[in-house]
C-alpha positions, 0 to 999 in steps of 0.5 A, a space after each residue: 166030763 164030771 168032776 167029783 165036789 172036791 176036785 170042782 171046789 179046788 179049780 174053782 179055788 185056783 182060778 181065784 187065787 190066779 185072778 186075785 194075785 193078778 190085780 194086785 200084781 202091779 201093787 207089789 213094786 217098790 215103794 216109789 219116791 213119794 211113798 219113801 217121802 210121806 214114810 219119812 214124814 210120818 217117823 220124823 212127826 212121830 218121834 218130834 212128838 216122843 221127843 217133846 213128850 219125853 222133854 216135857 215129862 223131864 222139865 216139868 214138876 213131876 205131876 198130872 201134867 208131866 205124866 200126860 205129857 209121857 203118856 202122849 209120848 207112849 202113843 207117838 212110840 207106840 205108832 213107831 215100833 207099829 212102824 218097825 212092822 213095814 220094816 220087817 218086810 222092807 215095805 217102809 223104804 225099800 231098803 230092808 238092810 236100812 230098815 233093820 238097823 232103823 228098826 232096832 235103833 227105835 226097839 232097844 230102848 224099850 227092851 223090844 227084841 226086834 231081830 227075834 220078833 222079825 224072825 218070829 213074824 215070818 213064821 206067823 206069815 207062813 203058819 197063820 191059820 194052818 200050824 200050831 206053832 204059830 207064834 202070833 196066834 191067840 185063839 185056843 183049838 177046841 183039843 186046847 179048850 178041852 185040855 185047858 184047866 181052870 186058870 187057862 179058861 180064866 185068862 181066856 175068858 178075860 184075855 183082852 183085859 189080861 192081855 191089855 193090862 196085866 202083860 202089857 209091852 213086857 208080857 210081849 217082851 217074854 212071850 217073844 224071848 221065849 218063843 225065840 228059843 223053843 222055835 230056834 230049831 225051825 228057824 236057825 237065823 233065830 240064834 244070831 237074833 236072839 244074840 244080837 237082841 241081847 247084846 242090844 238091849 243089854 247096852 241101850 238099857 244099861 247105859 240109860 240106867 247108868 245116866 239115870 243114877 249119874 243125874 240122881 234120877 233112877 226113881 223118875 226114869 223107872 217111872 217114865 220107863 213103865 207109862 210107855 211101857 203101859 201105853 205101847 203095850 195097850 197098844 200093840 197087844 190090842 192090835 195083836 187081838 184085832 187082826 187075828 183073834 177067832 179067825 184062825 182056821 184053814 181054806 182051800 189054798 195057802 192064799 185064801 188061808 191068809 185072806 180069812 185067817 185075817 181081820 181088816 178094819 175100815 180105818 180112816 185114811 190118817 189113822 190107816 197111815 199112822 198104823 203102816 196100813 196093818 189095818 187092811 190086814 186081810 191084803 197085807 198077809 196074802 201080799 205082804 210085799 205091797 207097801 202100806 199106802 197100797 194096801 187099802 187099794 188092795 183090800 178094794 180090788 180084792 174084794 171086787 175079785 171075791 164078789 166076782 167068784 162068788 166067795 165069802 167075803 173078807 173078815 172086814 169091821 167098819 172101825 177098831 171100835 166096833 173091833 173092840 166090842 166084838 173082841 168084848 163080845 168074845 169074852 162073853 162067848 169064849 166057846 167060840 173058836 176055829 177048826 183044827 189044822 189040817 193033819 199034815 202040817 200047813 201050806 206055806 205061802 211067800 212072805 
């Protein structure tokens, strides 16, 4: 029997897919009790951290040393909201009800809306690479290069600096307040979010500002309110770009379009920990379930699948370094860009 090209490249695409979700089934269980204790470890060293950070910023005369004290505190935090991604997907624990009220506990003080970016995430989940509106997605589509004036360019030209130093935690706060709203209507639940966000961030935030008046200290608490947010946000914008940035293009099947849509880093094993495994990013969106002490296991196996069939390999970098001087590179090539969505909208994988 002959098969015409298509119809061989999509059961070959099948098969794939069938072998790649078998070897990592097992990876998909719940977190076991050792993988629950070394999470708990991680958020309880972390915030020690924010927490001494913060004490010493608050004790000490304001200065060199008080400020590198909160800017060491920025990092510890920013590795903790990191955390709230696992749970998004109730990977942490494997109590997502838990999660979600863990999560916002650690959000709201930084104004973060973390109900509405949850929401948010499981749209980019199911539209990475494949629809428009996905709200995670940083690269222009050629029609979006050509129809962009000169300011877009400019920013585009520049978005790693524009994104790391201008917008920073509070340009993620907008962006993800704002894409709340205009994607309410694909998301209804987006509206009991929002709310509660708002309600949320309101209260934490005005009671912090209120103590801050009482003890005569508005002037210093706005202060340590910005170095985090600076930090945070350098953070967390640059892992935005890493993970995504010119990749984001259809394959043959919802599975492979989350597999290269994607960006895994070789990150060392403590770094990979402290990170919530987002850095083998690639296994993390075609399995979303898999808990983040798995996923470099995963991200082995899947290769192995690949190798095996023949397939392009996944978008891998040997660490954030090299990943900083590509996105660099980027800047200096900003032509560079991923093919149009197919015509009828986009496959949806599970998440």
């Amino acid at each position: 029997m002959n098969y015409s090209l298509e119809v061989m490249v999509s059961l070959a695409a099948t098969v794939l897919v069938r072998d790649l979700c078998a070897v990592v089934k097992e990876l998909t269980a719940a977190p076991t009790i050792g993988e629950r204790a070394r999470a708990t470890l991680r958020l309880t060293a972390l915030s020690a951290l924010l927490l001494g950070g913060a004490g010493l910023y608050w004790r000490l005369p304001l200065g060199g040393a008080a400020i590198g004290a909160v800017l060491i505190a920025g990092v510890a935090y920013g590795l903790l909201l990191i955390a709230t991604h696992e749970m998004v997907h109730g990977t942490l624990f494997g109590y997502r009800a838990l999660e979600q009220w863990l999560a916002c506990l650690l959000s709201w003080p930084m104004a973060w809306p973390y109900l509405t970016y949850a929401r948010l995430h499981h749209l980019h989940h199911r539209w990475n690479g494949c629809d428009p509106r996905d709200p995670e997605r940083t690269t222009l589509l050629p029609r979006e290069r050509l129809a962009a004036g000169p300011m877009r360019r400019l920013v585009q030209r520049h978005l790693l600096g524009w994104r790391i130093g201008v917008l920073g935690g509070i340009g993620l706060i907008v962006d993800t307040a704002r894409k709340g709203f205009c994607l309410q209507r694909q998301d209804q639940a987006l509206v009991h979010a929002r709310f509660i966000d708002g309600a949320g961030v309101t209260v934490v935030q005005a009671a912090m500002l209120v103590i801050a008046l009482t003890q005569g200290q508005l002037g210093r608490f706005l202060l340590f309110w910005l170095l985090l947010e600076r930090v945070i946000g350098a953070i967390v914008q640059f892992r935005g770009m890493v993970e995504h940035h010119l990749l984001w293009r259809s394959s043959e099947t919802p599975l492979l379009t989350q597999l290269y849509a994607t960006r895994t880093i070789n990150a060392g094993r403590w770094l990979n920990a402290l990170m919530g495994g987002l850095p083998h990013h690639c296994a993390h969106h075609a399995f979303p379930t898999i808990p983040s002490e798995r996923l470099p296991l995963a991200t082995r196996r899947i290769t192995m699948v690949l190798e095996r069939h023949g397939a392009p390999p996944l978008p891998i970098l040997p660490s954030y370094r090299e990943a900083l001087l590509v996105m660099i590179a980027a800047q200096n090539n900003h032509g560079l860009g991923c093919s149009e969505p197919p015509p009828h909208g986009c496959h949806e994988s599970a998440w």
